[in-house]
C-alpha positions, 0 to 999 in steps of 0.5 A, spaced: 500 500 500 502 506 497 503 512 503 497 516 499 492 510 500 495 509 506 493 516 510 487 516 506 486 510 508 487 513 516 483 519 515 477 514 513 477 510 519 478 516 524 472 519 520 468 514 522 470 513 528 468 520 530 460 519 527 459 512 531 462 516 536 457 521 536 450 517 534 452 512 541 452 520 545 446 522 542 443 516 542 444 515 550 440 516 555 446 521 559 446 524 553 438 526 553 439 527 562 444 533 560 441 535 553 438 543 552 440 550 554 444 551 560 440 552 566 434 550 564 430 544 568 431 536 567 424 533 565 424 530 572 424 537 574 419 540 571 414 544 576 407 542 577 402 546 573 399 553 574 392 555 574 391 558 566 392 565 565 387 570 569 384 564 573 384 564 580 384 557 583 378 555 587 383 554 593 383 563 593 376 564 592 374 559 597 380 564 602 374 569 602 367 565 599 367 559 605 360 560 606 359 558 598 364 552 599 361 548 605 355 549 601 358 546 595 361 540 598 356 532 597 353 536 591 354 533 583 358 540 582 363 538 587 365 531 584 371 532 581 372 525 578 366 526 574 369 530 568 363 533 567 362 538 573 365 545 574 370 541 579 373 537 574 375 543 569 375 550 573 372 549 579 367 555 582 371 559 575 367 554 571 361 558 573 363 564 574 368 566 570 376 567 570 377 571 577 384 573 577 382 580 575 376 580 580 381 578 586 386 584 583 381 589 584 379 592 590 371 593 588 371 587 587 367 586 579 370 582 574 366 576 575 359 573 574 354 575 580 349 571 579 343 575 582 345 581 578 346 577 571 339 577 567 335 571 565 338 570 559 345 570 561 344 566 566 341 560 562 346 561 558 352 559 563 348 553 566 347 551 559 353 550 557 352 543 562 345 542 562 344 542 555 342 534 553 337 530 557 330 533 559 334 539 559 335 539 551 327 543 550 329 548 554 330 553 549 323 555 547 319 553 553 314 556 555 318 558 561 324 561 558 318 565 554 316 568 559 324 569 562 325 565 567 331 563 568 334 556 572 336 561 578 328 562 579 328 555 581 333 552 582 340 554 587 347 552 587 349 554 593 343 554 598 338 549 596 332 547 599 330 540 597 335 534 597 334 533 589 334 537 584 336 542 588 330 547 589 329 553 592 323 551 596 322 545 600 318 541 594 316 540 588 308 542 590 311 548 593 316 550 588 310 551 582 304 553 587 309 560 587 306 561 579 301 555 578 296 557 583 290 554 581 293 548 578 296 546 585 290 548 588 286 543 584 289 537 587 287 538 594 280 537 592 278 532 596 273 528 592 277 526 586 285 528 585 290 526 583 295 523 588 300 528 588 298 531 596 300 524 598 307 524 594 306 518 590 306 523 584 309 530 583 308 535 577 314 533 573 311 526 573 307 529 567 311 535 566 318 537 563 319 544 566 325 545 562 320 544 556 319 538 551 320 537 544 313 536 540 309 536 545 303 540 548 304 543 555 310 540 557 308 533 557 314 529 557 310 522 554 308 522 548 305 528 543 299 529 546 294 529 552 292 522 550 299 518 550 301 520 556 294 518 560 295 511 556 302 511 559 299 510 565 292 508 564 292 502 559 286 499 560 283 506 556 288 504 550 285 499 546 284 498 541 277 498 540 272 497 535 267 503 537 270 510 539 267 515 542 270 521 538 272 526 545 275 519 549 281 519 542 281 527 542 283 529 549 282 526 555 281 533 559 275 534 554 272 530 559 276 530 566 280 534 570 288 532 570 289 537 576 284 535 580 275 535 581 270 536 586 267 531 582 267 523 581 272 520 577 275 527 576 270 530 571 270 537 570 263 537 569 258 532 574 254 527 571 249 527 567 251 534 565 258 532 562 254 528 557 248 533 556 253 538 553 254 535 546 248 529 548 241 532 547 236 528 544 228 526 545 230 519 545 232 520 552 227 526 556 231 527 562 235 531 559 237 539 561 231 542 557 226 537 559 225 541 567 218 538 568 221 531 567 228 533 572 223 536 577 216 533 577 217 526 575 224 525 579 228 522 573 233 517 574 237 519 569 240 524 574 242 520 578 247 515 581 252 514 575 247 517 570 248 515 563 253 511 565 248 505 567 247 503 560 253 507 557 258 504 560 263 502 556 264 510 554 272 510 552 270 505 547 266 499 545 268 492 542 260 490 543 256 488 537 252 494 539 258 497 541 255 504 537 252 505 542 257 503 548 253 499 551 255 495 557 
């Protein structure tokens, strides 16, 4: 071998010498322990994360607001392992927004008070959660036409009920502050429905956040109809004869609220009948009065129509038309 391939040779060796050398540096893990700026921290140096900019941390609102924190405590906006709550993400901030620059300043603004916000501000911070379920038809109820706001019944911090975190004792009491007549209908003592007794409750018919495709805010079906059948089955069907009112509308005939009249009519017998049933056939009726009070017809009394017609709500009977017994 020549001395030009010889040193040639050499300084091919040493180069590859240098580069394994420098990939095995690299390559190690002393080298990644030591790599980066000088100064800057290790990967099993680097500090615990700090609350993101313009939050405050629910430890520093709790330094002022203990009352509002103690309250909070067993309630579903406190558990922290469900992702879904206000404890999981920002804790009190997830409601009430960043408060670093409330804490900063001395008149203490700078975040959402609650009490001082408007219906539709209001709505719109709890919908940010509660936007799916039975909260889903809210947007468009009638309770948000008439600018209620998830405050006027329900409370955060200083609840009343153990469920569902009302501000009165009970569901009764929470809707007789705007549904008088209604509440007022089931402490009727002849026919109610047992609500009083707390086997029912109004949201037992009723989605008070609203309900999609339906009347009044029932919660089953998309008419009065489908949601007394929910319950009462045996009215269902099917059936050969239909009574036209019995397939419409069930108020037609009957008070949900309550009635001071058998079976919750909102008329008493014969009358019910008599204000779409008026016929010679049967002379007892609301304009035959010497038949009411001089021969005492038995028509108007007992169950009245009901002793022949007693299949009303619909008839399988060949004579069926009639609903007969």
């Amino acid at each position: 071998m020549g001395p030009r391939r010889l040193a040639a040779f050499c300084l091919l060796a040493a180069a590859i010498t240098v580069r394994a050398g420098g990939i095995t540096a690299v390559g190690s893990s002393s080298a990644l322990q030591t790599a980066g700026p000088a100064g800057a921290p290790t990967a099993s140096q680097t500090p615990p994360s700090a609350p993101a900019s313009g939050y405050a941390g629910s430890d520093t609102c709790a330094t002022c607001h203990t009352t509002e924190e103690e309250s909070l405590k067993g309630t579903q906006h406190a558990q922290a392992k469900n992702p879904s709550t206000p404890a999981a993400a920002h804790g009190c901030e997830s409601c009430h927004g960043p408060g670093q620059a409330h804490v900063d300043d001395e008149q203490k603004g700078h975040i959402q008070k609650f009490p001082q916000m408007k219906p539709g501000e209001i709505n719109a911070t709890c919908l940010t959660c509660h936007n799916r379920g039975e909260h889903a038809g809210w947007e468009g109820s009638a309770h948000e036409r008439r600018n209620l706001s998830c405050a006027t019944c329900h409370s955060v911090h200083s609840p009343k009920s153990f469920t569902h975190q009302l501000v009165k004792g009970n569901e009764t009491e929470l809707c007789v502050t705007c549904h008088r007549v209604q509440v007022a209908k089931t402490e009727r003592s002849v026919a109610h429905m047992p609500v009083r007794e707390g086997k029912m409750a109004c949201t037992s018919c009723h989605n008070p956040h609203g309900s999609i495709g339906n009347v009044k805010a029932l919660k089953t079906g998309s008419s009065v109809g489908e949601l007394c059948t929910s319950c009462h089955t045996e009215m269902r069907g099917p059936v050969l004869w239909e009574h036209v009112p019995v397939r419409e509308n069930c108020a037609t005939c009957h008070d949900p609220h309550g009635s001071s009249n058998d079976r919750m009519l909102v008329v008493r017998m014969p009358f019910l009948c008599q204000r779409c049933h008026v016929a010679t056939k049967h002379p007892a009726s609301l304009y035959d009065t010497d038949e009411i009070t001089v021969k005492k017809s038995n028509r108007m009394f007992g169950r009245s129509c009901v002793n022949c017609h007693s299949n009303i709500h619909g008839s399988n009977h060949p004579s069926g038309q009639f609903f007969m017994r």
